[in-house]
Structures are given as C-alpha cells and as structure tokens.
C-alpha positions as CSV (number, residue, x, y, z in Angstrom):
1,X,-4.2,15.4,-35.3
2,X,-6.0,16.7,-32.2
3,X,-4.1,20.1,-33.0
4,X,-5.4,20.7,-36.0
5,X,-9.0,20.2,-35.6
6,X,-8.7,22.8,-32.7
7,X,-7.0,25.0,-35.2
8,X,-9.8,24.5,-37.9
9,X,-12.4,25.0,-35.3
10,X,-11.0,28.2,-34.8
11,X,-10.9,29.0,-38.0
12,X,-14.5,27.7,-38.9
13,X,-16.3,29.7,-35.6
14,X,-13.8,32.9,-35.4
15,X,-12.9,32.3,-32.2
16,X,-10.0,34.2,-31.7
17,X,-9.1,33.7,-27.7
18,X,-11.2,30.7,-25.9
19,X,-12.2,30.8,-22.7
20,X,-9.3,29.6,-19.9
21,X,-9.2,26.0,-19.3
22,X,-11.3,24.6,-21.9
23,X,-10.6,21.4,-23.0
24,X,-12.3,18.7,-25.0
25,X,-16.6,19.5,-25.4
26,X,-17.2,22.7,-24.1
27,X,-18.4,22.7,-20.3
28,X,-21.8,22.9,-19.2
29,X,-22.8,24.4,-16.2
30,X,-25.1,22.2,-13.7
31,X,-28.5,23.7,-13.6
32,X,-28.9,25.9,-10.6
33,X,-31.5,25.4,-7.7
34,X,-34.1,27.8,-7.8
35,X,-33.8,28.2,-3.7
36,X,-30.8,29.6,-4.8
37,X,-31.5,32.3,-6.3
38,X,-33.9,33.4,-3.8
39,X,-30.8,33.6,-1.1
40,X,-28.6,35.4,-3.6
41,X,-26.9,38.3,-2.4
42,X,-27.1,41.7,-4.2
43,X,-25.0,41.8,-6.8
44,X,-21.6,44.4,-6.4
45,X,-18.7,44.4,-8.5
46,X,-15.5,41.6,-8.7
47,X,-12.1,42.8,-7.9
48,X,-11.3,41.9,-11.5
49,X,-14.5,43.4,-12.9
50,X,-13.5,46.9,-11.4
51,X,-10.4,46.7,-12.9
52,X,-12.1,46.2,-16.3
53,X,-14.7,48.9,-15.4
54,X,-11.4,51.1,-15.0
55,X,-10.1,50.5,-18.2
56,X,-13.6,52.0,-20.1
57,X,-13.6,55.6,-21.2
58,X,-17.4,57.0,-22.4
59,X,-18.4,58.0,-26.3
60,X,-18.6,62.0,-24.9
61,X,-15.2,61.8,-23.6
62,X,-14.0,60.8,-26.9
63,X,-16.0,63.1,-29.1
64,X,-14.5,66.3,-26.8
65,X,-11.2,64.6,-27.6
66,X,-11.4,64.1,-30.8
67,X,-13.5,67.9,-31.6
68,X,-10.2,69.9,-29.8
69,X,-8.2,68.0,-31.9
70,X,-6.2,65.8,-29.5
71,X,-3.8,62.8,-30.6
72,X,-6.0,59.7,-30.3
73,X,-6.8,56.8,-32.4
74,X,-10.0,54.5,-32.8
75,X,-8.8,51.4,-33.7
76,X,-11.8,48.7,-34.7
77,X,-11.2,45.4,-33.6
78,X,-14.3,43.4,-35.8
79,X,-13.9,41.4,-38.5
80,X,-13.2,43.2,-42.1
81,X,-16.3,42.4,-43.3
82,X,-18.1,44.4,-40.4
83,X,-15.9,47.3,-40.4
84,X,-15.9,47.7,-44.2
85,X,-19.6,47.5,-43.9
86,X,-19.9,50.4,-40.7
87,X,-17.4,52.3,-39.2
88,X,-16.3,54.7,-37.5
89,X,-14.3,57.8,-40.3
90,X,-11.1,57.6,-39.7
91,X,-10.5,54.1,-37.6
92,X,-7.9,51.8,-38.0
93,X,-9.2,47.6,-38.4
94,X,-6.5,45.9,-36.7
95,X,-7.7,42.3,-35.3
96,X,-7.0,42.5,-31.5
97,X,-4.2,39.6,-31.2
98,X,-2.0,42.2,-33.8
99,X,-2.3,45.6,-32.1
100,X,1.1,44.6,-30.3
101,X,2.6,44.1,-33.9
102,X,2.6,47.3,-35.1
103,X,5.1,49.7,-32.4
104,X,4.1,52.7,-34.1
105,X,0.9,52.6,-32.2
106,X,2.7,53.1,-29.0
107,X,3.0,56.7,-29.5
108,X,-0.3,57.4,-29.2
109,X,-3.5,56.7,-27.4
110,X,-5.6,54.1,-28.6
111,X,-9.4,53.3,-28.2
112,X,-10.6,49.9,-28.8
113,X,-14.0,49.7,-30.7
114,X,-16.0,46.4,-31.3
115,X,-20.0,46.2,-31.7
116,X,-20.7,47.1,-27.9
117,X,-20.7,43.5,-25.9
118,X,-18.4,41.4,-24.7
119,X,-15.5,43.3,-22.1
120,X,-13.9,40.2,-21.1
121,X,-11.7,39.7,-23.7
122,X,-10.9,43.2,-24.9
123,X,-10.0,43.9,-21.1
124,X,-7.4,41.3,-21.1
125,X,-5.7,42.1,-23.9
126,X,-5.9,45.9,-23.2
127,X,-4.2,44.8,-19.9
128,X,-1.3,43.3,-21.7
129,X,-1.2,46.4,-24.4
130,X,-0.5,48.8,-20.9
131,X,1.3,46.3,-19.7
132,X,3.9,46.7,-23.1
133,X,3.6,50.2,-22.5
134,X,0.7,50.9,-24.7
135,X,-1.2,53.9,-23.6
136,X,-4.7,52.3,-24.6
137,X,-8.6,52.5,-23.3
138,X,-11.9,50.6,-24.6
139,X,-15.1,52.5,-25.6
140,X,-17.7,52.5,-23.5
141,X,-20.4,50.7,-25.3
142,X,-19.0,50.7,-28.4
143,X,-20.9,51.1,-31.7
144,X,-23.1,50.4,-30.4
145,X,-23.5,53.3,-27.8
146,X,-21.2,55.4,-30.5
147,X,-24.4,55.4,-32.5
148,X,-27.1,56.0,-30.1
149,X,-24.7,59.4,-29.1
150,X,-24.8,60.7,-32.6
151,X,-21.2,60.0,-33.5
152,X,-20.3,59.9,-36.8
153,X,-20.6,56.9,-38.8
154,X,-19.9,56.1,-42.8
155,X,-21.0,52.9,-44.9
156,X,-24.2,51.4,-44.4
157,X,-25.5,53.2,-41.8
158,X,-29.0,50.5,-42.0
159,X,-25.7,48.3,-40.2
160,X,-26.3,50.0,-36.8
161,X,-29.3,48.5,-36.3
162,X,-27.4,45.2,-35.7
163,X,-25.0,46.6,-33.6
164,X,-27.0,45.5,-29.9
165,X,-27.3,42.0,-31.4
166,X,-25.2,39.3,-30.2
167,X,-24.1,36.2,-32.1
168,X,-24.5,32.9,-30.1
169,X,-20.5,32.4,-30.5
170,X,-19.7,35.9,-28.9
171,X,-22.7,34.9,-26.1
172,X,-20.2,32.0,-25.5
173,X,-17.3,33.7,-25.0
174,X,-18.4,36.5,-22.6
175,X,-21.1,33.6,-20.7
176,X,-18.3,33.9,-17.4
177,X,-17.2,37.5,-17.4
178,X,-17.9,39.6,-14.3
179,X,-20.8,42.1,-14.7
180,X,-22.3,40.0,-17.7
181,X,-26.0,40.5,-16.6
182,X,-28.4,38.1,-18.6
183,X,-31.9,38.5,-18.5
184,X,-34.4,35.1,-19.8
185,X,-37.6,36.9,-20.8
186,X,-39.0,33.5,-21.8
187,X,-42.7,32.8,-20.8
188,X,-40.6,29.2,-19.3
189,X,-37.0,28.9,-18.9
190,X,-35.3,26.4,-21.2
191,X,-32.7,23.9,-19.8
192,X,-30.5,25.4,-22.5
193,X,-30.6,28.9,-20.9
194,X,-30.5,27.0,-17.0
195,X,-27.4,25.1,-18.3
196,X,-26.0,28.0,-20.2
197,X,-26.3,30.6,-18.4
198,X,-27.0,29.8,-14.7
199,X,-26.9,32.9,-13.1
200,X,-29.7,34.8,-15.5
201,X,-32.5,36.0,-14.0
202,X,-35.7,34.8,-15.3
203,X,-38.5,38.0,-15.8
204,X,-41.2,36.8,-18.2
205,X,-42.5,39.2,-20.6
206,X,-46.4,38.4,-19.5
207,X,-47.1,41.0,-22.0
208,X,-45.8,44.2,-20.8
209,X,-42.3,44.7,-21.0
210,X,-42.5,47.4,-17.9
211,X,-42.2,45.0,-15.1
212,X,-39.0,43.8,-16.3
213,X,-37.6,46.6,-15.6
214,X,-38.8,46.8,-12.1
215,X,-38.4,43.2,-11.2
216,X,-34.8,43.4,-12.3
217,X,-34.0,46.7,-10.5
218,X,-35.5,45.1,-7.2
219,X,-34.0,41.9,-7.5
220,X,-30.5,43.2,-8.0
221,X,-31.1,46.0,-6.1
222,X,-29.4,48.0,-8.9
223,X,-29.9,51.6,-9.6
224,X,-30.3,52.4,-13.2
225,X,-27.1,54.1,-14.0
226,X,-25.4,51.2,-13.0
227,X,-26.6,49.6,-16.4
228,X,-22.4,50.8,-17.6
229,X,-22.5,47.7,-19.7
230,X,-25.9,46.7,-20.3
231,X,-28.0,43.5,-19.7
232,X,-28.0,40.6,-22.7
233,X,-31.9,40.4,-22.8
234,X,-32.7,36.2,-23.6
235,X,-35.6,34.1,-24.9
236,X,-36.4,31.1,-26.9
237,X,-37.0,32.5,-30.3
238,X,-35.6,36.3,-29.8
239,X,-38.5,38.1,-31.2
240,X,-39.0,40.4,-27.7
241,X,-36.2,42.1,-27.6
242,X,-37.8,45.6,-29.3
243,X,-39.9,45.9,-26.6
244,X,-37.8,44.7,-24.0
245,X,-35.0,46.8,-25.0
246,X,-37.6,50.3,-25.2
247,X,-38.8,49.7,-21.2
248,X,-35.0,49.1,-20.3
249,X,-33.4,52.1,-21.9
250,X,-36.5,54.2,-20.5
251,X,-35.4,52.9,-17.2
252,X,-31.9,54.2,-17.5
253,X,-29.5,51.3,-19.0
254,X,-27.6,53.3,-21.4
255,X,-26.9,49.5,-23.6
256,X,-29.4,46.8,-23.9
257,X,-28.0,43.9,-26.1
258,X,-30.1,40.9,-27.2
259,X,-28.9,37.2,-28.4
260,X,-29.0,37.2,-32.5
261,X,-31.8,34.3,-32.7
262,X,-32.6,33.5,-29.1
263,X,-31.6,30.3,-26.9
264,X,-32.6,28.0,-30.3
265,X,-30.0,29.2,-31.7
266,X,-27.3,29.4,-29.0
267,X,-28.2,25.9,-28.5
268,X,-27.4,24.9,-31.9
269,X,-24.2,26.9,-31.9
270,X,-23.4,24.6,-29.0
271,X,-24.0,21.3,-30.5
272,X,-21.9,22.3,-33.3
273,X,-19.4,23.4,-31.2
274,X,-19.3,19.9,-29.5
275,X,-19.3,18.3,-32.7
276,X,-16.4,19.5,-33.7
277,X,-14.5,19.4,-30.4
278,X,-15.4,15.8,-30.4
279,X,-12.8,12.9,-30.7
280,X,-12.1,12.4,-34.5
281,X,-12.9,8.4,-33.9
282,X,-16.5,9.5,-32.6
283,X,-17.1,11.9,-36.3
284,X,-15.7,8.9,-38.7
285,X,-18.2,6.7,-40.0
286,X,-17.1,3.2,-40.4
287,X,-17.8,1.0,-42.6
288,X,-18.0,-2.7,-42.8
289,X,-17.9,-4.8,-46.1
290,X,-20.8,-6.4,-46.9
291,X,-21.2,-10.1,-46.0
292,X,-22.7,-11.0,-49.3
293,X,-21.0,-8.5,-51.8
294,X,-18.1,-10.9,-52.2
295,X,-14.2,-9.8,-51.5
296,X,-13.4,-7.5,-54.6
297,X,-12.0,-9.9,-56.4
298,X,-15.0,-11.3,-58.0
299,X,-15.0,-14.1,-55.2
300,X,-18.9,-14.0,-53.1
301,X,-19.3,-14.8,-49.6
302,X,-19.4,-18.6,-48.6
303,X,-22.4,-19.8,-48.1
C-alpha cells in the first residue's frame, strides 16, 4: 500500500527524482540562530558544486556551435506541455530519466535545456549520461538565459516571461543543492522561509531594491560575475520580484529567478506534500454507527 501512494504522489506533484534519503513527511530544517549567521564564513564553492559548475557550457558557446554548423543537439528536458508551448527550433523533448533509452543519442553531443533553475538534478543525471559514455553538457541558464541572449525561440514567445519563475515543487527539490543562493526580501522573515530554507539571507526590500544588491555582495563577499547560476529572490506574497530582479541583473547576475507565488505558496505546497506522505490510517476518516440509528436491520438502540 505504502508503495503506491509514493507512486501516486509522484504522479500527482511531477516529481521525477526526490531528494536522497527522504522518507515518510518531508524533513524540515530546525530554524537557524541568527548569531549564526553573523559568524558565517564567505561562501566558496563545494567539491561537488565545482563539479557541477564543470559540467555547464554558456548560451554563446552554443550559438557559435550551432551558426558553423557543428553536430550538436538541444534536447529539452520539461514537461510536454511546456515545450510544446516554448522552445527552442529544432530541440528534441525527452524527459531526463529516458535520455539513456535511446543509444542513438550517443553519437553526438547533447545539451540539456530546462527553464533555467535547478542544477542539482540535471547534474546527476548528466554525470551518469558521461558516465555511459554520453558525450553530454547542461546550458548555462537555460531558457531562461537562452532568451535574454537573443536565441531563437518558436511558440508562444509571451511564455518566456515565465521562464525565471520557480514552482514551489521545483523550490523543493533544489532547497539542498550547492550554490543554491536564496534571497528573503520579506519586510519579516516567515518561519516557513527560516524552516525551509535556513541558509537564505534575509535583505528587506525597505523600498529600494538597490541595497539588496549591495548588502548581498558584502555579505557573501561575492563579486558579481560569480552570479553563474543566479539567486532565487523570496518573499511572502512574491509581488517584488520585478524590481528585485532589475537592481540584481544591473549589478551583474546574469540569472535572477523568483518563487512562482512567494513563501504562501511554498508553504502550501508543503502541507500538501505532507498530506499525502502521511500514513494512510491518519487520511481515512472513520466512522462510527450511530448509537440511536438502530443496527440496519430495522432493530433501534436499547434504551
């Protein structure tokens, strides 16, 4: 039975890989002490994020491919109902858990494409595609960073616009990867978002999106180019993100993503998600006859 709730909750929330080790109701992190973060070191890449990082290859070193004419597929790795909706001319929509299904792609190189966030899980199975002898890389950025080069793009091309939001679901998935950067522009900081996502750092708005930028720069002690990925920019109701987004790509990170409905709605995809991964005893209502509706058989209750 237990399997296949897990295997209708997959079906139900499109999860396709779930993150290591999760078992039962997903796992909330503690919320973390504020002295923390003051001690917090500077931030420098993981031995496994490197890796990752190593496995990217940039929109402009794709177009140069693609304008001499080299051997080199895009395959889209979205749902069909994105990629018939946007996409790049030409791609191949292959889910990524089938790419090793279909040898013929072996003979030449691949670039994965999804929407722009979440490395994590496109780096491990573009790990195991080298690994089968695959000769495969991911695109930097995506569509996301695909459209803001001028790359070519054919369907509904009003689509783009969506393609720096993140769904709650794909928030989840990516909350542990290395170099995930999340920034809480809330005016307070929810115990959802402390929970969630306990390394974010917290830069209210206040108004003017420009300090942001400068808070985060100094606090990390980053340099703007090292924005590679881009931050996920966070807040109650989502609604700052525009500006948000404007003082950060002005500052120099090349992708700015923002969660699809703010930390409302991330905490809602979360109860649902415990819901279902719930005991099936704890989601069956029971219930008792009633003491004075008789047995069924016409027969009352004794008084």
């Amino acid at each position: 039975m237990k399997a296949s709730i897990k295997r209708a909750l997959a079906c139900c929330l499109l999860v396709l890989a779930l993150p290591a080790g999760m078992e039962g109701a997903p796992a909330i992190s503690a919320p973390e002490d504020p002295d923390a973060r003051k001690s917090r070191p500077v931030i420098t890449p993981s031995r496994t994020g490197a890796s990752n990082l190593a496995l990217l290859i940039d929109v402009r070193s794709v177009l140069r491919r693609l304008e001499k004419g080299d051997p080199l597929v895009l395959v889209d790795v979205r749902s069909l109902e994105a990629f018939e909706r946007v996409r790049i001319p030409g791609s191949l929509n292959i889910p990524l858990q089938f790419i090793r299904t279909k040898p013929f792609l072996k003979h030449t190189p691949l670039v994965l494409v999804n929407q722009g966030f979440g490395l994590q899980r496109l780096a491990g199975e573009c790990q195991r595609l080298r690994s089968a002898g695959y000769s495969v890389s991911i695109l930097s950025g995506g569509l996301c960073a695909w459209h803001r080069a001028g790359g070519p793009l054919e369907g509904d091309l009003g689509a783009a616009a969506e393609f720096s939001r993140v769904a709650p679901q794909d928030a989840y998935l990516e909350k542990d990867a290395a170099f995930l950067l999340v920034v809480d522009v809330s005016e307070v900081r929810s115990q959802t978002s402390r929970e969630a996502f306990p390394h974010a750092m917290h830069l209210p708005l206040e108004g003017d999106s420009a300090p942001v930028l400068e808070r985060l720069q100094a606090a990390l002690g980053l340099k703007p180019e090292w924005g590679l990925l881009g931050p996920l920019v966070i807040s109650e109701s989502g609604l700052e993100f525009d500006r948000v987004e404007q003082a950060l790509r002005h500052g120099g990170f090349k992708h700015v993503f923002s969660l699809t409905g703010g930390i409302a709605a991330y905490r809602r995809y979360l109860a649902e998600l415990s819901r279902l991964w719930s005991s099936w005893e704890s989601r069956v209502k029971t219930i008792t006859p009633c003491p004075t509706c008789g047995d069924g058989n016409g027969r009352g209750a004794k008084n």
